[in-house]
N, C-alpha and C positions, 0 to 999 in steps of 0.2 A: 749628684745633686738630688734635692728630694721635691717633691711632689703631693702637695695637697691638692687632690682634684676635688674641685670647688660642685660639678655639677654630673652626678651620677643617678641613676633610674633604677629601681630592681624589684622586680613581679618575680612570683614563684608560677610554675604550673596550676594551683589548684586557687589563684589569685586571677589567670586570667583573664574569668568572664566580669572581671571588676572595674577592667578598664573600660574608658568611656569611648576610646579609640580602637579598639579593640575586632576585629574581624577574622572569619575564616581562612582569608589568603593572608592573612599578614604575616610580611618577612619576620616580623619579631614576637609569631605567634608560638614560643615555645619559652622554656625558664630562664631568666636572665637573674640570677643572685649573682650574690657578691662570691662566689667559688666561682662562675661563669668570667664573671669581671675579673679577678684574678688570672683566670686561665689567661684571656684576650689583653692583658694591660704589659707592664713592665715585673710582673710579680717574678714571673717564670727565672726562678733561677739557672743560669748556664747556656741562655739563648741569644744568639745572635742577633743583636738590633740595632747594627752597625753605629749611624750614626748618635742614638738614644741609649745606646746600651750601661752610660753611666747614672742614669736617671730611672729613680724608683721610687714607687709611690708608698708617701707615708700616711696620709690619710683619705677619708673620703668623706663628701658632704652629700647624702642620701637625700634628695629634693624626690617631692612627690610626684608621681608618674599618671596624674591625669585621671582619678578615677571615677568612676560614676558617682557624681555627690552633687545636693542641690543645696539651696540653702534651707530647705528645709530637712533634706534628709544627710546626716555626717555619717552615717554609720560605713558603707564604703571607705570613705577619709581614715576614718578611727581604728578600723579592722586594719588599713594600711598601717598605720604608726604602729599599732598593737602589734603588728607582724615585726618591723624593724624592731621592736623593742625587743621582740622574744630575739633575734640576732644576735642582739647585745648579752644578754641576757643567758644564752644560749639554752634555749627551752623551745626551738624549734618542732614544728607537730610535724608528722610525714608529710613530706614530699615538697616542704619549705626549704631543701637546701640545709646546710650545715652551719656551725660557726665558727669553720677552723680559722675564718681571719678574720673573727668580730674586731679587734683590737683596730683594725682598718678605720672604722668606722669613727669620723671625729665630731661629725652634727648630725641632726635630723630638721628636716623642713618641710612640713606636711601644711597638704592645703588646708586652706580656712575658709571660713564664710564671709569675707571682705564686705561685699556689696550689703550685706542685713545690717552692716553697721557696728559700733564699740560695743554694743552689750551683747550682741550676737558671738563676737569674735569674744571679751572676754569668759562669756561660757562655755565656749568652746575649747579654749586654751584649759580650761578648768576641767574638762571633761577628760581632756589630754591627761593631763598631771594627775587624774584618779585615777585611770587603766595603770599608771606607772611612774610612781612620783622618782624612786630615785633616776632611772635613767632618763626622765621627762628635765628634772633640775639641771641634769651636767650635758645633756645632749641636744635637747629643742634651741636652737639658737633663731630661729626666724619660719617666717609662712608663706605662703603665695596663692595667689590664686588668678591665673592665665585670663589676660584682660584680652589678646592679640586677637581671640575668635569670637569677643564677644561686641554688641553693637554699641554705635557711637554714645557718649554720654555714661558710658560704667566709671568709668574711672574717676568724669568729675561731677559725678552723683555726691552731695555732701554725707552720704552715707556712708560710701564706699572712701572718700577722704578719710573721715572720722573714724574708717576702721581701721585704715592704715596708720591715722595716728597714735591711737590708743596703743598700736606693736612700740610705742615707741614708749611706753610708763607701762610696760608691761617688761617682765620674764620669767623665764621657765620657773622661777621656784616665787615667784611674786614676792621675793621676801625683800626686794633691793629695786630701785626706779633709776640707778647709776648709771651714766651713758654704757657704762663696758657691759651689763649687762641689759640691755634694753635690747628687743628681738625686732630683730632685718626684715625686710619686704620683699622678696623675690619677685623685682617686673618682667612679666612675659609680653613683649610689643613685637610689631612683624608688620615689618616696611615693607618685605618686598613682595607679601603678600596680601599684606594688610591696607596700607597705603600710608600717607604723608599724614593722615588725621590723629593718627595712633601716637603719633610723635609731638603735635601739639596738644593733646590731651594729659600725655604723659609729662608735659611742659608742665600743665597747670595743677596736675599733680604733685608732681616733685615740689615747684616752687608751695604749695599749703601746707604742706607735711615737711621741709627742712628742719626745720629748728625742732623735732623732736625724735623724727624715724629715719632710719638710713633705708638708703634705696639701694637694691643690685639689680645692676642692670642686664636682664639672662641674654647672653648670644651675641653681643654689642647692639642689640634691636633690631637684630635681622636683619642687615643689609641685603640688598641688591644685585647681588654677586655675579649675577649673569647681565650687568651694565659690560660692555665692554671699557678697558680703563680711560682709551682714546674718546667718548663719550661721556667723562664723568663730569670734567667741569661746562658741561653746560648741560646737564641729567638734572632736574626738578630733582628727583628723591636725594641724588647726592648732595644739591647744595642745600635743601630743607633736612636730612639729616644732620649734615654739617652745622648748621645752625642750632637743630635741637640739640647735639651733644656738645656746643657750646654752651646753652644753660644748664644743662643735665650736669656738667664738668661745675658749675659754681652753687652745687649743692652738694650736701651729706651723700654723697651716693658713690659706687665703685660700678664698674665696667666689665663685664665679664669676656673674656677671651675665650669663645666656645662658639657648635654648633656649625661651625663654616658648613661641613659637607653636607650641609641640609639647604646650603643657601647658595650652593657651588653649580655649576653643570656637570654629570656625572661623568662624562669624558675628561674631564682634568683631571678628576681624581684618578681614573684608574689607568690612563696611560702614560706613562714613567716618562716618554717623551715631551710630554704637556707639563711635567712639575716646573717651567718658569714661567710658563701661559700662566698655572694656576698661581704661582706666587706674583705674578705682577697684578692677577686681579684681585688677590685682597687687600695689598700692600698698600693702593691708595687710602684705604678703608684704617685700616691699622694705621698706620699715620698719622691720622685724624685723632684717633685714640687715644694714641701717647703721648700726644703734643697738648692737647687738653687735661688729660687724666693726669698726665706723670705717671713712672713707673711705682707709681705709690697707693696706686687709685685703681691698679688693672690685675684682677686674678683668671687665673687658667682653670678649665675646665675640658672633660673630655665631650662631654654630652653623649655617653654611653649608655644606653646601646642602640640607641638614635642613630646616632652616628654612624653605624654600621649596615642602615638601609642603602646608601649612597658610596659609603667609604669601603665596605668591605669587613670581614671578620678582622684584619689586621687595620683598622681603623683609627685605635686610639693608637697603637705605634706612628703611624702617617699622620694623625695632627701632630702628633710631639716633633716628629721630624719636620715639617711644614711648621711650625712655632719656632725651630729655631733658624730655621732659615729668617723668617721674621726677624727673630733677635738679629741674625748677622745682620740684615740685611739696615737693622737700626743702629747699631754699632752698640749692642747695651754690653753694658760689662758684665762678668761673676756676680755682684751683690745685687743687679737689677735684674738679672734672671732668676734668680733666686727668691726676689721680691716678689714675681709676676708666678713662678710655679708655685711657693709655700709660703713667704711671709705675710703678705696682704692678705691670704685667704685667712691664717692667724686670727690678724687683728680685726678682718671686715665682721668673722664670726664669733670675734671673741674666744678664741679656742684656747 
């Protein structure tokens, strides 16, 4: 079965004083490319991955990795897309890694300047498409820009709406305003460290930008992961999420399946005795999900190489196998796993 992973991250070495996260001890202060990602995913041919071992990735969708950018200064942002482009491209400078699996590559999603508003964002998208019109035309399919750390009121700034809408009469080659070509919104929200405001902001979002821009929503919005599940229905955040991803679910928007072990306690993950502790605590959460979304509405993502401060070098192997325990545990068939690893991602980015 194949695999488009919806949400992947990739800094070279000589990128990483770029990031805005970025420190001296940090576990992910070394190169993570796509040969890196390769090594750590499903690529490896001939290796034992018991129960994943049928499952291989056919694409990946390069979401921007947080850089130092303000709205007045893109050039970090810029230098990031210029970098995946040279990927594609393969015109890599030293010490950017290789391109022996650009082909991997199926979008690009590089931050924007949301909050300055539509004519910020449209010359920005413009500046994009001059570093590299042809891979900027087949490959930029949407933008984000991480609302979860930023203070109340970003999101429904009429700026910051207005800039989300305008992704929606916009794409990568501006030559077409057709729905299939109109560029995605990447929401970055965080419940369980954000809190419950982030979710009705993101309400009032969603609901002004429908009828023009789709919304994905990164990580399911961060739930709570450390609620115990015997505390969930009567947990304020579970049943105020529950409610936002009730109106979240009757708009333009898709769900992303990604990020858990960022949202996990790290003893579930890495003690093999704890995998049904850990799958009963997100299963109420994913539930919720599917029951609203439909398997129509939800793509997978690994959140690499995030995911591997928490999960371990064998990380994206352990969500895939943790994903389908999920699935058994929803009873989906062959075409809805199918749906949830590579076809929604497909359609949500127009690939």
């Amino acid at each position: 079965m194949k695999i488009i992973d919806s949400h992947v991250h990739l800094f070279a070495t000589p990128h990483l004083q770029n990031l805005a996260w970025m420190t001296d001890d940090n576990p992910l202060r070394a190169s993570h490319t796509l040969d890196e990602y390769c090594h750590h995913s499903l690529m490896l041919p001939g290796c034992d991955h018991g129960v994943v071992e049928a499952y291989s990735v056919d694409g990946v969708v390069v979401i921007e990795a947080d850089v130092k950018s303000s709205l007045n200064d893109w050039s970090h942002a810029i230098a990031e897309y210029e970098w995946v482009c040279r990927i594609i491209d393969n015109k890599l400078l030293a010490g950017e890694g290789s391109s022996s699996h650009a082909g991997l590559v199926s979008a690009i999603v590089p931050w924007a300047p949301v909050p300055a508003g539509p004519q910020a964002v449209t010359e920005y998208l413009a500046c994009l498409r001059l570093r590299n019109p042809t891979v900027t035309d087949k490959y930029l399919k949407g933008v984000r820009y991480l609302a979860q750390d930023k203070p109340s009121g970003t999101m429904t700034s009429p700026l910051f709406i207005d800039g989300v809408r305008v992704l929606g009469s916009s794409s990568s080659s501006s030559s077409s305003s057709s729905l299939s070509n109109r560029l995605v919104f990447e929401l970055g929200i965080d419940l369980r460290l954000g809190g419950t405001w982030q979710l009705d902001e993101a309400v009032i979002l969603l609901d002004a930008v429908n009828s023009v821009t789709r919304i994905i929503i990164n990580h399911y919005g961060k739930p709570d992961l450390y609620l115990s599940p015997n505390d969930l229905l009567t947990s304020d955040k579970f049943i105020h999420w529950t409610k936002a991803m009730t109106k979240f679910a009757a708009t333009n928007s898709y769900l992303k399946l990604s990020g858990f072990f960022s949202e996990l306690p790290v003893d579930l993950i890495h003690h093999h005795h704890e995998w049904q502790d850990m799958l009963a605590r997100v299963l109420p959460w994913v539930k919720v999900g599917f029951e609203l979304f439909g398997t129509d509405r939800i793509i997978w993502g690994s959140d690499w190489p995030v995911c591997t401060i928490n999960g371990g070098k064998h990380s994206f192997n352990k969500f895939v196998a943790l994903t389908l325990a999920l699935f058994d545990e929803l009873d989906l068939s062959d075409r809805e796993r199918q749906a949830v690893f590579y076809d929604n991602a497909k359609r949500a980015y127009n690939l």
